[in-house]
MARVOGU-815642 format. One record per residue: x, y, z of N, C-alpha, C, O, CB in turn; residue number from 0; chain. Coordinates in nm, 3 decimals, always signed. Glycine has a CB too. Layout:
REM residues N
> X  Y  Z  X  Y  Z  X  Y  Z  X  Y  Z  X  Y  Z  NUM  A
...
***
This chain:
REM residues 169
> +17.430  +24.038  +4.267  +17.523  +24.037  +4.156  +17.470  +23.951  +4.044  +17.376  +23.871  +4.048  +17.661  +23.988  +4.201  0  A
> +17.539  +23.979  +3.955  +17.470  +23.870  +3.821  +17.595  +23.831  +3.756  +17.673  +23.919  +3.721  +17.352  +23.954  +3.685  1  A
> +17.610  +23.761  +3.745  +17.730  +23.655  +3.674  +17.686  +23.593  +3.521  +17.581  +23.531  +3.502  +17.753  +23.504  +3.788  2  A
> +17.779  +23.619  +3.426  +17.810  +23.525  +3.316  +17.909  +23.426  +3.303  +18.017  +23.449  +3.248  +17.832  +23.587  +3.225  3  A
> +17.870  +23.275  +3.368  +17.935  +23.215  +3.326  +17.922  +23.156  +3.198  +17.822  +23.142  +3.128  +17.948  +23.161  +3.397  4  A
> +18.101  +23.107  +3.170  +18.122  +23.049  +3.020  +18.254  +22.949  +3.055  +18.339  +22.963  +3.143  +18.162  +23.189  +2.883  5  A
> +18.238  +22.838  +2.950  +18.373  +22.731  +2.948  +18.350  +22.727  +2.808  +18.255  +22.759  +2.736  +18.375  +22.561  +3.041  6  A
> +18.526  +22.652  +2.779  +18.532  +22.591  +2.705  +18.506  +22.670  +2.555  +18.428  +22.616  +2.476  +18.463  +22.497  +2.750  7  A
> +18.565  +22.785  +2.523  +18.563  +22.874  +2.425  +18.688  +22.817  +2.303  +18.686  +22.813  +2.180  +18.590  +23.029  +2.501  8  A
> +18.771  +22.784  +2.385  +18.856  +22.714  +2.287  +18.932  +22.809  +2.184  +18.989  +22.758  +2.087  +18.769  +22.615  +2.211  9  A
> +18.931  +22.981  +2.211  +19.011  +23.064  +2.097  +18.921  +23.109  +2.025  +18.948  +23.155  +1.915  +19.111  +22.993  +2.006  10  A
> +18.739  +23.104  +2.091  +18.636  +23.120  +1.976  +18.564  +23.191  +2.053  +18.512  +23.111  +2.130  +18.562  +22.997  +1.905  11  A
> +18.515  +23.343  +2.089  +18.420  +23.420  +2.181  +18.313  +23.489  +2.005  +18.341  +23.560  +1.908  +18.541  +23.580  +2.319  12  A
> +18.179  +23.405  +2.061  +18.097  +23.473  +2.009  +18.042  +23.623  +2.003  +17.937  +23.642  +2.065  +18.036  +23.416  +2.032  13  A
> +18.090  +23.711  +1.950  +17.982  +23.822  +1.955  +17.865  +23.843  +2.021  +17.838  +23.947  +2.081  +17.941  +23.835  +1.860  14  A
> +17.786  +23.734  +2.012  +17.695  +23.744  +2.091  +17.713  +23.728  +2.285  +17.634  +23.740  +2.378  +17.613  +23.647  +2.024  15  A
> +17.802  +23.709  +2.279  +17.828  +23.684  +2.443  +17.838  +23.813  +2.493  +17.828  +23.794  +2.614  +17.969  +23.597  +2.489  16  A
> +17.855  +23.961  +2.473  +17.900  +24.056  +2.482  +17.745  +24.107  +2.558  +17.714  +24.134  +2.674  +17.970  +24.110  +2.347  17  A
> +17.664  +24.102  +2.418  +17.540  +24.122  +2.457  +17.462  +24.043  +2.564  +17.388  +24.121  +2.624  +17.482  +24.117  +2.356  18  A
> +17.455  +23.937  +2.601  +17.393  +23.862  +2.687  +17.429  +23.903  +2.825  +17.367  +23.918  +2.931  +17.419  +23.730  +2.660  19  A
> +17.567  +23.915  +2.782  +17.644  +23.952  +2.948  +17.658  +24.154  +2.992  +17.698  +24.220  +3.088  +17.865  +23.871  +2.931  20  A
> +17.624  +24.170  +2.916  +17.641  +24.349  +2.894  +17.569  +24.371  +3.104  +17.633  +24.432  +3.191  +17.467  +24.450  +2.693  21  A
> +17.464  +24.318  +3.120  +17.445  +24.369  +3.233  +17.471  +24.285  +3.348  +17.414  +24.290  +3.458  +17.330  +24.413  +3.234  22  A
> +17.571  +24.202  +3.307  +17.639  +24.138  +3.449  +17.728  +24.208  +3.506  +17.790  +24.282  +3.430  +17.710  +24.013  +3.437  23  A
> +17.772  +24.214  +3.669  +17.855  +24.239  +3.710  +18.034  +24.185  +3.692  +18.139  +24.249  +3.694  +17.796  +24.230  +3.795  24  A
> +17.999  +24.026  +3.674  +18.094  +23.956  +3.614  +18.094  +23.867  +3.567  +17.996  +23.793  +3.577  +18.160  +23.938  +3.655  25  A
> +18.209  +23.831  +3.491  +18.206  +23.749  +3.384  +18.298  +23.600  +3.454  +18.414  +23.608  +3.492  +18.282  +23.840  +3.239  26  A
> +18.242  +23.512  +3.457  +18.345  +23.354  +3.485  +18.398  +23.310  +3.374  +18.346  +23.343  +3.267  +18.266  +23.212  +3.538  27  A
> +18.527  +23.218  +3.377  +18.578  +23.120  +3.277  +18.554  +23.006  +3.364  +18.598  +23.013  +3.479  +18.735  +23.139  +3.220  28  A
> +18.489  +22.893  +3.325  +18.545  +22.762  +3.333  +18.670  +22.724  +3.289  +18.679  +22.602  +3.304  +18.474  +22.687  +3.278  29  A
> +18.770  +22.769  +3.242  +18.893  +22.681  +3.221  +18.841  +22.634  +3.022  +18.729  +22.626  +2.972  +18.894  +22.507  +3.377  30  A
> +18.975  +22.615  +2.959  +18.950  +22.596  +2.831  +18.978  +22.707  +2.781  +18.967  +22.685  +2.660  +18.833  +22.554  +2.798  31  A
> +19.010  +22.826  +2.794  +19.014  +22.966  +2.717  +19.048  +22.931  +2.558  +18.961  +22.903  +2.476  +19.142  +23.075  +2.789  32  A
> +19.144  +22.936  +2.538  +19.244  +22.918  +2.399  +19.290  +23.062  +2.358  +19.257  +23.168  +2.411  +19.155  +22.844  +2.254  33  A
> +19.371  +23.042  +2.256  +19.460  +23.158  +2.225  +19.376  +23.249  +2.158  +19.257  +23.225  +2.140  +19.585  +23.126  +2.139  34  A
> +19.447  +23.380  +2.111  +19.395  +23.481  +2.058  +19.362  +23.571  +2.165  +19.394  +23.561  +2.283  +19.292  +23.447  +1.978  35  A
> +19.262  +23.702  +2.082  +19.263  +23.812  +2.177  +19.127  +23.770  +2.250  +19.075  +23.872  +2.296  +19.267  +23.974  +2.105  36  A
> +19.041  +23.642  +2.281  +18.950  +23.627  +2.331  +19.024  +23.681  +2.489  +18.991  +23.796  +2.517  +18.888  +23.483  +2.297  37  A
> +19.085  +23.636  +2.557  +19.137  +23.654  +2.731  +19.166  +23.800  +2.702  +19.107  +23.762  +2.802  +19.303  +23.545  +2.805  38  A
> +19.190  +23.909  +2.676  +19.192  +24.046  +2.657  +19.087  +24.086  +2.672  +19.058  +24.148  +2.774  +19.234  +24.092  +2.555  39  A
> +18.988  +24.060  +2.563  +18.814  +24.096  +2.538  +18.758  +24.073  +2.650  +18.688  +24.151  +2.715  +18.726  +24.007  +2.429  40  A
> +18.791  +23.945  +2.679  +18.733  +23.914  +2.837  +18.730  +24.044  +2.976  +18.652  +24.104  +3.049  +18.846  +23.782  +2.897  41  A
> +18.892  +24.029  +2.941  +18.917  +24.096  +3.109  +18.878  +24.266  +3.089  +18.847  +24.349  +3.175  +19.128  +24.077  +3.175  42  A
> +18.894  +24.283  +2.921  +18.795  +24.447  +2.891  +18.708  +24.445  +2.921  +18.664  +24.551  +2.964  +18.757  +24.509  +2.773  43  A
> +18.629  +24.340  +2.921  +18.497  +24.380  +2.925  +18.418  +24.400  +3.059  +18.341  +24.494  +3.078  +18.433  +24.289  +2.851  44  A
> +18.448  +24.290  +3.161  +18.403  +24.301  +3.305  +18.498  +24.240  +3.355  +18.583  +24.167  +3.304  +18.272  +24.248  +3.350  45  A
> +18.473  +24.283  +3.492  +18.548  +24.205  +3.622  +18.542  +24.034  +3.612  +18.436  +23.973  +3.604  +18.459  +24.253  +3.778  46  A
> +18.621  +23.995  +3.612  +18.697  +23.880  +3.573  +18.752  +23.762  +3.606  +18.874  +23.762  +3.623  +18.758  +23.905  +3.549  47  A
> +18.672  +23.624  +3.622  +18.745  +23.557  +3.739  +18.747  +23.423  +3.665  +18.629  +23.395  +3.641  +18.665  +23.558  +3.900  48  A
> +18.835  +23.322  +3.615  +18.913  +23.243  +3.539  +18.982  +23.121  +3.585  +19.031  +23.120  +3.698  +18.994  +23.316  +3.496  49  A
> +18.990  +23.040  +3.526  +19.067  +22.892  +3.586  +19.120  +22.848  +3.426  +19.061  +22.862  +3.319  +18.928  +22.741  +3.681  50  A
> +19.282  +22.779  +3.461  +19.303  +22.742  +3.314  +19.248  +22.606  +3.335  +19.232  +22.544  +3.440  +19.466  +22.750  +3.246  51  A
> +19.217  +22.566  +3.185  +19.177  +22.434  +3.118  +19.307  +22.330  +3.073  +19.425  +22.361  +3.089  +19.088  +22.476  +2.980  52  A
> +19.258  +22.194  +3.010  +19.389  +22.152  +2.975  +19.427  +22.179  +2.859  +19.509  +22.088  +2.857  +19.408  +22.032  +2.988  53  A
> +19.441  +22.233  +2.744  +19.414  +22.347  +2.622  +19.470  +22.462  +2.655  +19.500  +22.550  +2.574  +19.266  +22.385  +2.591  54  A
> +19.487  +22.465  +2.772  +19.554  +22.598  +2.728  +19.645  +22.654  +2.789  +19.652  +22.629  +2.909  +19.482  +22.690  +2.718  55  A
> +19.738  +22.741  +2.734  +19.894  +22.770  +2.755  +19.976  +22.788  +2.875  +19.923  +22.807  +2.985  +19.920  +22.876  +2.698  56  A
> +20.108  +22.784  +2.857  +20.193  +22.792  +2.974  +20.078  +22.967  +3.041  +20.017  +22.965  +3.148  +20.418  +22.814  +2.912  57  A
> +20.079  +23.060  +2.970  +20.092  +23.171  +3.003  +19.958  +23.196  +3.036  +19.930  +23.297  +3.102  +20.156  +23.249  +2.916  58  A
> +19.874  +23.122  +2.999  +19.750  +23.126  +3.076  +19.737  +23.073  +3.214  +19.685  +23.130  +3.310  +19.660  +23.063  +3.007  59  A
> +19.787  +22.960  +3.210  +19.811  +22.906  +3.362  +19.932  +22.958  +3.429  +19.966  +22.869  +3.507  +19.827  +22.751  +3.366  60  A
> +20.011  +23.054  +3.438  +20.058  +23.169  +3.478  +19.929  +23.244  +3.567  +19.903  +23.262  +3.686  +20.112  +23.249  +3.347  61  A
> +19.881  +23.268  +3.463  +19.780  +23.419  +3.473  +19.648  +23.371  +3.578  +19.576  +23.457  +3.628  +19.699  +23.477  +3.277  62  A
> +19.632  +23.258  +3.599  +19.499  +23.172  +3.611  +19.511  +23.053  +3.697  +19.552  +22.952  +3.642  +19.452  +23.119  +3.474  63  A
> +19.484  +23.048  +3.821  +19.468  +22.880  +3.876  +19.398  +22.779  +3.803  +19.329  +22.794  +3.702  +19.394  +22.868  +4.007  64  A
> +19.417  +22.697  +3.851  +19.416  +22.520  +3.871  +19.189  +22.500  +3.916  +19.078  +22.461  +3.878  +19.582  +22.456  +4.093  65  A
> +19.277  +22.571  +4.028  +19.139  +22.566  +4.108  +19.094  +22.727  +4.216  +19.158  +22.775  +4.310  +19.163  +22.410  +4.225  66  A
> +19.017  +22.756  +4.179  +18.964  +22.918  +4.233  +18.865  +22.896  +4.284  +18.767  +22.854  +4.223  +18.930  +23.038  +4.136  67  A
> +18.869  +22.929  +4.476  +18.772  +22.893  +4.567  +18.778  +23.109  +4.583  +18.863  +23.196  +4.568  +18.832  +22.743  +4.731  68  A
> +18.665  +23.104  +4.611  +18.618  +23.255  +4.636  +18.477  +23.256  +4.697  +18.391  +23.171  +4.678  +18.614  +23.343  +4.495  69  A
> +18.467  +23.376  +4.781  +18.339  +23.376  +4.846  +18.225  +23.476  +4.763  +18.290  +23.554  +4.693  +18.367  +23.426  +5.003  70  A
> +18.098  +23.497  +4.750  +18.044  +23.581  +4.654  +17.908  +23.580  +4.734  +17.858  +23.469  +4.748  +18.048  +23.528  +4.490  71  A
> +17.844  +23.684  +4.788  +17.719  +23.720  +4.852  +17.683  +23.622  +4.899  +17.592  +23.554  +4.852  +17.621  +23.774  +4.784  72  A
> +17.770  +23.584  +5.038  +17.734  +23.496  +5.095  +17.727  +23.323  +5.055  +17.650  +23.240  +5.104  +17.639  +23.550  +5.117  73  A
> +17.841  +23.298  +4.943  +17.797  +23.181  +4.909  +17.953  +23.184  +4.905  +18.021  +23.286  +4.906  +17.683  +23.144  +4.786  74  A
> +18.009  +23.025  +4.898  +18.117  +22.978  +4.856  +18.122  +22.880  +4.771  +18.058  +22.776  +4.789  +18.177  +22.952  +4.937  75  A
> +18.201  +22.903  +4.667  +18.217  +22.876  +4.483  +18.403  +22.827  +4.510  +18.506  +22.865  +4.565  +18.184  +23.089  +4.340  76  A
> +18.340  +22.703  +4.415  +18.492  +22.675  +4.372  +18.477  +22.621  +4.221  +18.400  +22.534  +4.181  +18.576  +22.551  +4.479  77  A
> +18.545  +22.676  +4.167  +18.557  +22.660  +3.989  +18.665  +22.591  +4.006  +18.743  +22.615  +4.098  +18.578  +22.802  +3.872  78  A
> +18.683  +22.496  +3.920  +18.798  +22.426  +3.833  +18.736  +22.382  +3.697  +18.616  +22.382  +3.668  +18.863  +22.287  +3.911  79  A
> +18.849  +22.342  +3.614  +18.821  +22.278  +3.474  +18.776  +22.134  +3.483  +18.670  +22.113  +3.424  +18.950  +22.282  +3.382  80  A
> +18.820  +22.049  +3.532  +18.822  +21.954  +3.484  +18.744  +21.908  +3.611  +18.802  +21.950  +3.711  +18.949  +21.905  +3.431  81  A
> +18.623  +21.829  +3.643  +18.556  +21.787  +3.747  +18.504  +21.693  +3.757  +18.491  +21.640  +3.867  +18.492  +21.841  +3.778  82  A
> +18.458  +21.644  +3.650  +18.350  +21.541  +3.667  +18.254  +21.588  +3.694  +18.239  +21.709  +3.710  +18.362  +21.450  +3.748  83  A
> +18.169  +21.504  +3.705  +18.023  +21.481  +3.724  +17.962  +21.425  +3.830  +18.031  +21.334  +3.875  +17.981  +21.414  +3.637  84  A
> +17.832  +21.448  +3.907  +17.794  +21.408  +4.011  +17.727  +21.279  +3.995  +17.611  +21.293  +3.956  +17.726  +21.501  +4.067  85  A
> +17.761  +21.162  +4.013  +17.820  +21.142  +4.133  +17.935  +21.100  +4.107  +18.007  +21.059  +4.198  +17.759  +21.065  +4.216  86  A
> +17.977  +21.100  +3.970  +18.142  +21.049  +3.942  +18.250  +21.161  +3.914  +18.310  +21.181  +3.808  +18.151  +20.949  +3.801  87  A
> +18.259  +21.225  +4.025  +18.368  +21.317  +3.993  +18.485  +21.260  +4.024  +18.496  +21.157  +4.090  +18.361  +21.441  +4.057  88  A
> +18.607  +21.347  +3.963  +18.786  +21.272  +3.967  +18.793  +21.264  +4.052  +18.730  +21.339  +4.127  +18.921  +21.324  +3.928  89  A
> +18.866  +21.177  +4.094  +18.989  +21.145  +4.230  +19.009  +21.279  +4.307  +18.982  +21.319  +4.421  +19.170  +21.095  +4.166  90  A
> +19.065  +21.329  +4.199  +19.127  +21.467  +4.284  +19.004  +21.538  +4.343  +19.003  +21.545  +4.466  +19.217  +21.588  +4.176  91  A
> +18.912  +21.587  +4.286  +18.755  +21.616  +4.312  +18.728  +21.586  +4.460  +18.748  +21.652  +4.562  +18.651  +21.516  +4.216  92  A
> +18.673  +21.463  +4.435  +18.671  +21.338  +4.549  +18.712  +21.422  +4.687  +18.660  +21.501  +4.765  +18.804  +21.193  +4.511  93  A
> +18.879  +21.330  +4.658  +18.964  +21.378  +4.769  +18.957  +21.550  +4.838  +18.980  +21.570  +4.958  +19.110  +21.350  +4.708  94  A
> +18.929  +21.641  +4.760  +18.908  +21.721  +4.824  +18.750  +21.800  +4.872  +18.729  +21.900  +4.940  +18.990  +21.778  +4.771  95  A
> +18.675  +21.725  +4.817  +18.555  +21.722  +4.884  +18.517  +21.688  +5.019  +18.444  +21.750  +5.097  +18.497  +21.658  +4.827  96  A
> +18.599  +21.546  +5.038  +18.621  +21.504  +5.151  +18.681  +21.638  +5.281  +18.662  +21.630  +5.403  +18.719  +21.385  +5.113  97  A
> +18.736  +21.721  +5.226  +18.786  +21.798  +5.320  +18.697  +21.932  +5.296  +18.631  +21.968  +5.393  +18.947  +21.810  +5.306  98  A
> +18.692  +21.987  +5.212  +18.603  +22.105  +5.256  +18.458  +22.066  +5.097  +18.480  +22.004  +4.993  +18.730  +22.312  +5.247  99  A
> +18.337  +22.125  +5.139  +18.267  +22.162  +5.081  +18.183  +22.292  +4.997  +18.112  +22.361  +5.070  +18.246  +22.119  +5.129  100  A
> +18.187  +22.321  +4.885  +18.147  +22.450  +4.883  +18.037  +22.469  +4.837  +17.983  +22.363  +4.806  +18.217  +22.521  +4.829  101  A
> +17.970  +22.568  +4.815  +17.770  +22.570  +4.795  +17.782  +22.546  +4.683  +17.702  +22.466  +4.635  +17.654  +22.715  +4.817  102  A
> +17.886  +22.606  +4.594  +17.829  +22.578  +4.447  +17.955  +22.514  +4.383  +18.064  +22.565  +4.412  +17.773  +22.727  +4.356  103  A
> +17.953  +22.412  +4.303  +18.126  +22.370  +4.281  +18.110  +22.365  +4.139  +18.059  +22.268  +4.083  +18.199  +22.202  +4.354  104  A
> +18.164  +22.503  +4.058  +18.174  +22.478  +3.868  +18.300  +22.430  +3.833  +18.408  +22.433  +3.892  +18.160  +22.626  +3.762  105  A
> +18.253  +22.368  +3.688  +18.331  +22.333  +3.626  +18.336  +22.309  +3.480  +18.224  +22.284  +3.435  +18.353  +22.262  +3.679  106  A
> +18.381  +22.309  +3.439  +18.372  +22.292  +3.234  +18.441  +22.153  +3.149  +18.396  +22.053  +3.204  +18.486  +22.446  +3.150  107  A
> +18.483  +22.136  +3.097  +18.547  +22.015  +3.018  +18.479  +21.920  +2.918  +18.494  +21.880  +2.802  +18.594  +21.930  +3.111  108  A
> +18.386  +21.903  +3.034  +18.317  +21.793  +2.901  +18.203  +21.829  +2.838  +18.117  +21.744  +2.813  +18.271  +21.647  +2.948  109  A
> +18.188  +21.959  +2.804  +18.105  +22.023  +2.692  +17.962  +22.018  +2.684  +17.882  +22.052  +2.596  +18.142  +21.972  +2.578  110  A
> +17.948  +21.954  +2.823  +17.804  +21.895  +2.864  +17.730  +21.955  +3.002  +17.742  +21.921  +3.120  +17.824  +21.731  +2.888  111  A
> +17.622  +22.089  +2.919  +17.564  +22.131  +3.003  +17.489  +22.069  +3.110  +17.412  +21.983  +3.067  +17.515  +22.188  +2.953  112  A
> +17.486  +22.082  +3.223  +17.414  +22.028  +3.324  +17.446  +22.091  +3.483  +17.556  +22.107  +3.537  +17.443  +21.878  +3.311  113  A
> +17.361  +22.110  +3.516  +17.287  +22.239  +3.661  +17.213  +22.100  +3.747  +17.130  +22.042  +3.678  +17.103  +22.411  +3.580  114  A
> +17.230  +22.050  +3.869  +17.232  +22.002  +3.982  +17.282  +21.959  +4.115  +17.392  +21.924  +4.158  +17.215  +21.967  +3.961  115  A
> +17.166  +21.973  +4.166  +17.220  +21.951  +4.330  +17.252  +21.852  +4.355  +17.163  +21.769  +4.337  +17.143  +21.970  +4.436  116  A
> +17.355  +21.808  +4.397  +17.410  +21.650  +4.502  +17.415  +21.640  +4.629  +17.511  +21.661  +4.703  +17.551  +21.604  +4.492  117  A
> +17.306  +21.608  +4.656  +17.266  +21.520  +4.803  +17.411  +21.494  +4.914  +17.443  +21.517  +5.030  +17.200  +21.334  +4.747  118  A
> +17.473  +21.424  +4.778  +17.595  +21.323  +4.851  +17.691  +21.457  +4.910  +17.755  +21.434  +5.013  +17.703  +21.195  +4.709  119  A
> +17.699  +21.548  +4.869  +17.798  +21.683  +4.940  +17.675  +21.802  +4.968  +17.685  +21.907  +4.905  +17.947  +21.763  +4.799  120  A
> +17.550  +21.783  +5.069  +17.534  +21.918  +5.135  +17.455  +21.984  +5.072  +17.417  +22.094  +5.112  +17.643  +21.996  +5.151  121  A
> +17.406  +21.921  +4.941  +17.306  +21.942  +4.837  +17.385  +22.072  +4.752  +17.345  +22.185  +4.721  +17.137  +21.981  +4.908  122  A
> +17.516  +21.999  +4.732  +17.574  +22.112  +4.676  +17.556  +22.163  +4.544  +17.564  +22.066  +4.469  +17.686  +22.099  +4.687  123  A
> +17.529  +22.303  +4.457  +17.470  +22.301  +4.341  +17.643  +22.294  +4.269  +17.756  +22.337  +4.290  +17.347  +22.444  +4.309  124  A
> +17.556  +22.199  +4.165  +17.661  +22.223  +4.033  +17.677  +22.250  +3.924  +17.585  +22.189  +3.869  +17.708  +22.169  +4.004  125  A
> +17.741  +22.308  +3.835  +17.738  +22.380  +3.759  +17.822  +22.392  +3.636  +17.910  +22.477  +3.626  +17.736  +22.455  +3.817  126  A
> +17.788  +22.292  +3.527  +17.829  +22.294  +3.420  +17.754  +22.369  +3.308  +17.653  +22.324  +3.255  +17.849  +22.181  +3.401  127  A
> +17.826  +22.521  +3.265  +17.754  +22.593  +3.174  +17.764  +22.506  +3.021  +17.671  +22.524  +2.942  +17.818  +22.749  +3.173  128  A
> +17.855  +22.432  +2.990  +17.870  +22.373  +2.878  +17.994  +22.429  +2.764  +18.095  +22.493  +2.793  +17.735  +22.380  +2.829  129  A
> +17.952  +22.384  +2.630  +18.091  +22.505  +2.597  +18.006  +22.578  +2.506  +17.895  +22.558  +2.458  +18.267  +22.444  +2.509  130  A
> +18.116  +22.693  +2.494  +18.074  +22.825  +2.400  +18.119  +22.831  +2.260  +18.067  +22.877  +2.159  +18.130  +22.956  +2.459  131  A
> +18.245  +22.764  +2.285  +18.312  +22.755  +2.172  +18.300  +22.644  +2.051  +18.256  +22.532  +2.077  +18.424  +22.755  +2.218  132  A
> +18.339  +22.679  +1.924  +18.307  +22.576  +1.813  +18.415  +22.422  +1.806  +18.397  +22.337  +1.720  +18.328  +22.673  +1.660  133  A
> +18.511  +22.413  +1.902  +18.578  +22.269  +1.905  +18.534  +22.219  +2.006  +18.537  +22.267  +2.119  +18.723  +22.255  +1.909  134  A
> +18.475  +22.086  +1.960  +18.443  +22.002  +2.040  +18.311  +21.914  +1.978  +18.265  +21.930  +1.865  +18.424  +22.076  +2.167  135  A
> +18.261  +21.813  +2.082  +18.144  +21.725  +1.985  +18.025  +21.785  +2.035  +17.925  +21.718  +2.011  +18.134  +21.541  +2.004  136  A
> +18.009  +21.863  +2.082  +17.871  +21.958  +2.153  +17.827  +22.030  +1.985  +17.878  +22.081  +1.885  +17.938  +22.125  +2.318  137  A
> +17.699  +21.990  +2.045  +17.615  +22.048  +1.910  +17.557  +22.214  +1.901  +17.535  +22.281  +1.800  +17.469  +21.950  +1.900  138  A
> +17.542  +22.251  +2.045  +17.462  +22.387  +2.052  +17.565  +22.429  +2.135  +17.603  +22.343  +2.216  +17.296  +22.398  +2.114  139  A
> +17.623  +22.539  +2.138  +17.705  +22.670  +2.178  +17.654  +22.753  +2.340  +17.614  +22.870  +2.344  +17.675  +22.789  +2.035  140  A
> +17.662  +22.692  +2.424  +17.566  +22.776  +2.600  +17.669  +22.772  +2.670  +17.778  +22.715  +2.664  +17.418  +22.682  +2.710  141  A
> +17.595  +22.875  +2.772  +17.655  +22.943  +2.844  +17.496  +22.973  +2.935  +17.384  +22.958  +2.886  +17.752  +23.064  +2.762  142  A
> +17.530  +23.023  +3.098  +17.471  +23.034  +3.175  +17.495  +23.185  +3.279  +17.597  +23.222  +3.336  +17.484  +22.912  +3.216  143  A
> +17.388  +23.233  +3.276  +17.366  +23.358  +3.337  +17.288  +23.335  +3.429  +17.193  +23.263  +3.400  +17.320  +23.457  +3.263  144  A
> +17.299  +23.386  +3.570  +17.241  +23.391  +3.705  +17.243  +23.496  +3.802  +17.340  +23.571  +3.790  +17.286  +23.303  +3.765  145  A
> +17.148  +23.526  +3.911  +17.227  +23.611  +4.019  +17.225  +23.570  +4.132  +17.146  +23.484  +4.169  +17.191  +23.734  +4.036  146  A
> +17.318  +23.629  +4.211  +17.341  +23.583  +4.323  +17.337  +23.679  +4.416  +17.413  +23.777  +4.407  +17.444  +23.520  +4.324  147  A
> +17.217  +23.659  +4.554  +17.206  +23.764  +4.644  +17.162  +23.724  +4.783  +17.046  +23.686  +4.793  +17.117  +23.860  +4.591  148  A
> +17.233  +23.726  +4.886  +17.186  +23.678  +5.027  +17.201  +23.557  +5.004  +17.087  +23.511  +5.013  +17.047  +23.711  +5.083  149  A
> +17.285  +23.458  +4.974  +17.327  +23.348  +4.986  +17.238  +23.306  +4.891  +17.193  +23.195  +4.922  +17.334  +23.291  +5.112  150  A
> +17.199  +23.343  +4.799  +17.093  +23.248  +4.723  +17.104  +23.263  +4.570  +17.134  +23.377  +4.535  +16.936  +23.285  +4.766  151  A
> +17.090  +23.190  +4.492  +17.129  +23.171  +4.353  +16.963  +23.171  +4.315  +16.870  +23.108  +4.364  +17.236  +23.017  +4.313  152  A
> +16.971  +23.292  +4.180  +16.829  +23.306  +4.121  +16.860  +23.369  +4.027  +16.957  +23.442  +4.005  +16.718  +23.368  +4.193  153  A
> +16.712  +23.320  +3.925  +16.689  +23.348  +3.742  +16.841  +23.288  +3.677  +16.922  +23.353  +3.610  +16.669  +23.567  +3.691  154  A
> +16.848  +23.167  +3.713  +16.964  +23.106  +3.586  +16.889  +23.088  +3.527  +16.770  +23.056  +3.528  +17.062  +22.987  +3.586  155  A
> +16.975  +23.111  +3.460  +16.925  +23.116  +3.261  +17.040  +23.034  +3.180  +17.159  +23.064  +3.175  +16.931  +23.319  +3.172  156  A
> +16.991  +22.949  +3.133  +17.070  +22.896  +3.018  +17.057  +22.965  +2.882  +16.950  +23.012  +2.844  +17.034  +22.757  +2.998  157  A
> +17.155  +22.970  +2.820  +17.135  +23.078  +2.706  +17.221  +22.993  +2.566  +17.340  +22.964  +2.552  +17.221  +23.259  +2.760  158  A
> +17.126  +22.975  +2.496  +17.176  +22.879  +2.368  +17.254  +22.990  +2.259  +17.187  +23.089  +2.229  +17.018  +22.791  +2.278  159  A
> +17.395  +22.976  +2.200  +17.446  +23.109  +2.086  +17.412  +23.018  +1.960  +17.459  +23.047  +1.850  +17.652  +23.174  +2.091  160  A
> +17.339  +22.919  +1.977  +17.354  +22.841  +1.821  +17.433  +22.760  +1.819  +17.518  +22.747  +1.908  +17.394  +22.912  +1.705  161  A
> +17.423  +22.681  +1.711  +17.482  +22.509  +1.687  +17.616  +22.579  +1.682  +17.627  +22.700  +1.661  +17.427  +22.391  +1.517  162  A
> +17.735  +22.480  +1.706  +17.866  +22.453  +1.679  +17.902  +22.506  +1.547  +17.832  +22.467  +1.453  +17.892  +22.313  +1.688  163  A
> +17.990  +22.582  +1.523  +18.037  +22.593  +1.370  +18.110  +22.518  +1.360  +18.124  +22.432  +1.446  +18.092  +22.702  +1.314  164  A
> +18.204  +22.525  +1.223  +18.337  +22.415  +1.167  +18.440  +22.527  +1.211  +18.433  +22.647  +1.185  +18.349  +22.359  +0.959  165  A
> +18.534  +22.461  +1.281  +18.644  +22.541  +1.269  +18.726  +22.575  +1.133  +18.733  +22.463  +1.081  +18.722  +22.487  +1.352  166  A
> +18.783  +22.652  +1.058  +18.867  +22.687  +0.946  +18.968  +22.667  +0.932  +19.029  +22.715  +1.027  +18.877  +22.777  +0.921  167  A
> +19.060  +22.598  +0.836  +19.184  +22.603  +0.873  +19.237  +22.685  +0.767  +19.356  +22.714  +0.766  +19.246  +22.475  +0.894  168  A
***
């Protein structure tokens, strides 16, 4: 399978994401969506799998968990928004690490791309694509494309859309 993940769009889906992801099977949210018809475009476009952020609406977090554990060619993935970082992830993080572990644990929030393994959980990979969207103090716009086959994660690609714009008011 080949996956496009993305966080942290914030109400802002580049055009160019369409194309990058055209030959994935599916598309991830890290959490962060924001309003507008970006969550429509999304779920048109591919198969679809999502976590709300703190940004965003009653009716997204309706539509969307907290935290989304799922199994995918042999691997087990748990996305949430808000995570931390290895080796300082939240409390909540923490605490449930302590109880189960998963191969790959994503997450989005702090706008700060970064892909590594932690020793301290099982050499678990992690996976911050960064954000896509133009709010926030992130200077370049990424997102991360990979595949996944026989338990094994291969050709991630980090994929830069260009510096941050100004939002408009």
């Amino acid at each position: 399978m080949k996956i496009g993940l993305i966080s942290d769009t914030h109400g802002f889906l580049d055009p160019k994401v369409f194309d990058y992801f055209k030959d994935c099977d599916e598309v991830w949210h890290a959490g962060d969506i924001g309003e507008g018809p970006i969550l429509k475009e999304l779920e048109s476009f591919k198969p679809f799998k999502a976590v709300f952020g703190n940004i965003d609406t009653r009716n997204i977090q309706i539509k969307y968990p907290e935290d989304l554990w799922f199994e995918c060619e042999g691997l087990t993935f748990w996305m949430t928004h808000i995570g931390g970082a290895p080796p300082a992830y939240k409390p909540r993080i923490k605490k449930a690490l302590k109880e189960r572990i998963p191969d790959v644990f994503i997450c989005g929030h702090s706008h700060i791309l970064r892909v590594k393994r932690d020793p301290a959980y099982n050499n678990m990979l992690y996976v911050n694509p960064g954000a896509a969207g133009n709010h926030g103090f992130h200077q370049m716009k990424t997102m991360i494309r990979f595949d996944i086959s026989r338990g094994e994660i291969t050709n991630m690609e980090v994929i830069e859309l260009g510096k941050r714009g100004l939002i408009k008011s």
